[in-house]
N, C-alpha and C positions, 0 to 999 in steps of 0.2 A: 465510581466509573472504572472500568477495565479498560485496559490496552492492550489490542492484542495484534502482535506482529507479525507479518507474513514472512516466512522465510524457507518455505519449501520448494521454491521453484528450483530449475536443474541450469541454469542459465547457460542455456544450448548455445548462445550466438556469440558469448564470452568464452568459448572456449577455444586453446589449452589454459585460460586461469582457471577457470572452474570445472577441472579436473579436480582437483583436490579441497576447494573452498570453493564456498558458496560467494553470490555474488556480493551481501552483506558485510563478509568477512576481505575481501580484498582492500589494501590497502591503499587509498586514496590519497594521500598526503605524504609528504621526503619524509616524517614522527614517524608514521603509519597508522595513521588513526582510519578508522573503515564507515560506513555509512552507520553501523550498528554502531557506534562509540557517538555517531553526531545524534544519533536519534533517542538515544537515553540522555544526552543532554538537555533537549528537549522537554522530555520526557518528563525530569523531574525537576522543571522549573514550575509542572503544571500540580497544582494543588490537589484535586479532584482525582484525581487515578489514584486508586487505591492497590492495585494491582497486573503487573506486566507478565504477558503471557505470549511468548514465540512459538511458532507452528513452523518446525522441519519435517524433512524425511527422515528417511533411515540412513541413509547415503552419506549427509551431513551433519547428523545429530548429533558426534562427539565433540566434533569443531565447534558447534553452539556451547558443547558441558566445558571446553578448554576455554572458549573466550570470557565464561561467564566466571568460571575461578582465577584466571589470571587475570580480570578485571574486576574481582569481588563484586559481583554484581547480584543483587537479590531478584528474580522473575522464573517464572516455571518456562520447562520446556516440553512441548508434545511434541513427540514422534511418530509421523502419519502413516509411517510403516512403510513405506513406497522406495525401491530403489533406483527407478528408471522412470524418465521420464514417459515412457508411455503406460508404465502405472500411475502418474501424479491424478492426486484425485483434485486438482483446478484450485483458485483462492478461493470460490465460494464453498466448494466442498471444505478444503482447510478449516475455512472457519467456521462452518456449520459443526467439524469436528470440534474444535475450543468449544463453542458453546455447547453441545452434549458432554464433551468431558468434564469440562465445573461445572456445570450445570449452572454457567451463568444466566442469571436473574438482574441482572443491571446494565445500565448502559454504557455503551459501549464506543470506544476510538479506536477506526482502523486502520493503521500504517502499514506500507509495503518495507520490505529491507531492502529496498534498492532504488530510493531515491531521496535526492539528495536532495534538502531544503536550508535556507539561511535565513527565514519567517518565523517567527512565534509563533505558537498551535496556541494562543492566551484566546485572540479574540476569534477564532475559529469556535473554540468551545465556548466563548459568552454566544455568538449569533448561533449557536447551536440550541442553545435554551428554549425551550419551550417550545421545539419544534421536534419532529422522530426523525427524520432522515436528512441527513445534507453530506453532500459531495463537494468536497477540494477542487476548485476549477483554476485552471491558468492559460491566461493570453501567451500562447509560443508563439502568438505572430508571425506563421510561417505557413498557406497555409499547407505546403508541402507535406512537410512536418505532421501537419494536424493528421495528415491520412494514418499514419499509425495508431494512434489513439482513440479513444471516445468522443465525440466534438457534441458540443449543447449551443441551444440557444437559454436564455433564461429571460424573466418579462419583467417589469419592474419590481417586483415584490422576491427578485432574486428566486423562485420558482421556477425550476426547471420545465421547458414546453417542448423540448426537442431533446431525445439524444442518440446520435446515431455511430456505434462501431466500426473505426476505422473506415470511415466514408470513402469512395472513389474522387469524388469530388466535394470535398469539405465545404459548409455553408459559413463556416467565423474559424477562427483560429482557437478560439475558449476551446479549452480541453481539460477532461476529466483526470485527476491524479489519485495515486492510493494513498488517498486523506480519506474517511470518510466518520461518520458520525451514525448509532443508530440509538432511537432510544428502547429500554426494556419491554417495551409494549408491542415493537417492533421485528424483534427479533426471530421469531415463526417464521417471518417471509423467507428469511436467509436457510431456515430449515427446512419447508415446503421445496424453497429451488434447489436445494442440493438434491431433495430426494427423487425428484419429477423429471431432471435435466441433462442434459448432455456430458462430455466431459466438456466437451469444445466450448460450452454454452456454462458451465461453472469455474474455466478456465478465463475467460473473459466476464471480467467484471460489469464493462460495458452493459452485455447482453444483459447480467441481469439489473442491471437500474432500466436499460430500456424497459425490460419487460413491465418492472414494476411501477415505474413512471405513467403506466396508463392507468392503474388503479389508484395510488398514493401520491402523497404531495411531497412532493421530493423539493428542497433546495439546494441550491448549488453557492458556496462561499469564492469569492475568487481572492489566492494569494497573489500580494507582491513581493517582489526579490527574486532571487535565487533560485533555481528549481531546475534538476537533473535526475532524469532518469539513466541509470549506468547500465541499460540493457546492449547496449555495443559495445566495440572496441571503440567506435569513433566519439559517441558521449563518453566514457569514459577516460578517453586520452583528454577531453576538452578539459574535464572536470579537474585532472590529474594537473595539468599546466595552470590552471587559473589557482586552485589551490598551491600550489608552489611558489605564483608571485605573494599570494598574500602570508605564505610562511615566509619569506622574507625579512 
């Protein structure tokens, strides 16, 4: 299995940090350890992944080659080429690029770099077996909250029935996270929507499980624990305080 990391977004709404560093790379904790230091933790408690693969721009790409030698870390890095965010070619184009670059032929786990989890990815990849597609859900019980996100319902066979992008009026709080799972068999779809689709509509992930949720059998895992997405300054100050009590 490959892992392959999103990490080319421009993180507009963080900015002045991510003037200079990606959102990945900011430091979360008094050590300074960053979301990218928690996610290769992760990473390689999981047996299966044979292979880590991050997707930046051009903008950030050195900062990916300095954090990976000053962390000796073994994974490849693609450069999507993009310096502005109104060149980003979206997460689904991203990784439709990783998979024409290796030309991977396996299945596949996909992480965003900007969000923070304190769960094992262990029984996300067992309920993943034997099945092509499943999506990381989490109750944010909020349902405020849910409007920014993806919101699903699922039936009992954990089978996604619903999923709608950043609803006006959210129907549950379940919301979709960049966890996702695809198997080799599967992977065409993610290359068909990059090449057919919007940027707006390859930039949200959402759209395309909607989309593909009407033909495929998509599941949905839901985590407990922990889970922060650092796309604000206000999640990210939370994340930044609660980690400090537990460095401690």
């Amino acid at each position: 299995m490959i892992c392959v990391i999103l990490g080319a977004g421009y993180g507009t709404r963080l900015r002045p940090l991510t003037l200079n560093f990606p959102k990945a790379l900011i430091p979360v904790t008094p050590s300074g350890e960053t979301i990218l230091d928690f996610l290769f933790k992760k990473i390689k408690k999981l047996s299966r992944i044979d292979e880590v693969i991050l997707v930046s721009n051009n903008f950030y790409y050195e900062k990916y080659i300095e954090f990976r030698e000053k962390r000796n870390l073994d994974f490849e890095i693609i450069n999507d080429g993009t310096n502005t965010e109104e060149e980003r070619l979206g997460a689904i184009g991203d990784l439709s690029l990783a998979i024409n670059k290796f030309n991977i032929n396996q299945d596949i786990l996909v992480l965003g770099s900007d969000n923070y989890f304190d769960f094992s990815l262990d029984e996300f990849i067992s309920f993943s077996k034997n099945k092509d597609i499943v999506i990381g859900l989490y109750d944010i019980k909020d349902l405020e909250k849910a409007k920014n996100f993806g919101v699903v319902k699922i039936d009992k066979e954990n089978r996604i029935i619903s999923l709608v992008e950043k609803p006006k009026n959210p129907q549950s709080t379940l919301i979709t996270i960049c966890i996702y799972y695809f198997s080799k068999k599967k992977l065409p779809l993610i290359l068909d929507y990059s090449k057919y689709s919007s940027l707006e509509s390859k930039d949200a992930p959402g759209s395309f499980f909607s989309h593909i949720c009407k033909s495929e059998v998509v599941y949905g895992f839901i985590f407990k624990g922990l889970w922060y997405d650092i796309g604000s300054h206000h999640s990210l100050k939370e994340l930044r305080a609660l980690l400090q009590e537990v460095e401690k």
